[in-house]
N, C-alpha and C positions, 0 to 999 in steps of 0.2 A: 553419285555415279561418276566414275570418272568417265574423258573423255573416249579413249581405249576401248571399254565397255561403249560409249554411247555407237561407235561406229562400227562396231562387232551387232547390236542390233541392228542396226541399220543396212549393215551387208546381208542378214541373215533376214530381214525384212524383203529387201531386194528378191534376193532369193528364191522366199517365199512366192512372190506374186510371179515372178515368171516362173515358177511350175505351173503353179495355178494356172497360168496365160494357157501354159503348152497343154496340160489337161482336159482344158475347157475343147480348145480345138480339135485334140485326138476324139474326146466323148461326142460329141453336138454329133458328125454325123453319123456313128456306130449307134450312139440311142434312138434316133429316128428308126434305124434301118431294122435294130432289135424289135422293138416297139413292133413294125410291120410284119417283120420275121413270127411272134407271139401272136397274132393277130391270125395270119395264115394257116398256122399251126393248130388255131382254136378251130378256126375253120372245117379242116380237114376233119380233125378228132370229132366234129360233129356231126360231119355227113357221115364217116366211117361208124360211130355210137346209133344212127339213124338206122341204117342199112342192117349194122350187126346185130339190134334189138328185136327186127318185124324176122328175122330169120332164126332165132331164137325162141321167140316167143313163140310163131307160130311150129318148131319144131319140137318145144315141150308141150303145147298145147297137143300139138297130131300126136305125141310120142303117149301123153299122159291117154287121151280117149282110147287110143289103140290099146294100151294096156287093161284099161278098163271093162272095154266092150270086146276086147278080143279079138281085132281086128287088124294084127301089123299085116304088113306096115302101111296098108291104104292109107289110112286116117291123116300118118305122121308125112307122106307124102304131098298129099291133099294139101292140108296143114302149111307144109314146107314152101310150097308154091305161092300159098295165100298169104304167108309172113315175107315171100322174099319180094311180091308186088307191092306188099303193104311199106315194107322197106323205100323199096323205090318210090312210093307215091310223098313217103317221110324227106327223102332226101330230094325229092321235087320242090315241096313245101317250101323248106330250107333255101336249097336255091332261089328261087323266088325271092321269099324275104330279103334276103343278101342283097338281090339285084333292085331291089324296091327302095334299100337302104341305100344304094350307091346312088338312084338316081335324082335329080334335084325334085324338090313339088314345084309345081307350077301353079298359076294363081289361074289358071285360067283365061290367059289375057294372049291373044298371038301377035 
């Protein structure tokens, strides 16, 4: 290898590591932030999946009886109420956990 070549690597080495440098520094606190940003998001999507299910459920539930026994729309009514508390009690649950998971355990010791 001539010498030409060796210092053509060696620029291009150089190079190399300060993007790398500048990379490293742009990423570190955008991935933190992402990271927390996806986290949030899960969040949300779960209490909204929570709330959207006991209101569903219970408005095919009242929708299907009513059909059945002939009774619109009391049943799906009825129903709709009972899915939209059952909802609410889900995404209580939820909250909770969350808060349960953010707080330290304690050993018992004051």
């Amino acid at each position: 290898m001539s010498e030409r070549d060796s210092e053509s690597l060696k620029d291009l080495d150089a190079r190399l590591k300060a993007a790398q440098t500048r990379e490293r520094l742009t990423e570190a606190p955008l991935g933190k932030t992402a990271q927390v940003d996806q986290r949030a998001v899960g969040v949300g999507v779960r209490i909204a999946v929570e709330l959207l299910s006991g209101l569903l459920v219970g408005l095919g539930v009242g929708y299907a009886l009513d059909h059945w026994l002939g009774t619109r729309p009391w049943l799906m009514l009825a129903f709709f109420v009972l899915g939209t508390a059952a909802g609410f009690m889900n995404v209580l649950r939820a909250v909770r956990s969350l808060e349960q998971r953010k707080q330290p355990v304690s050993d018992g010791k004051s």
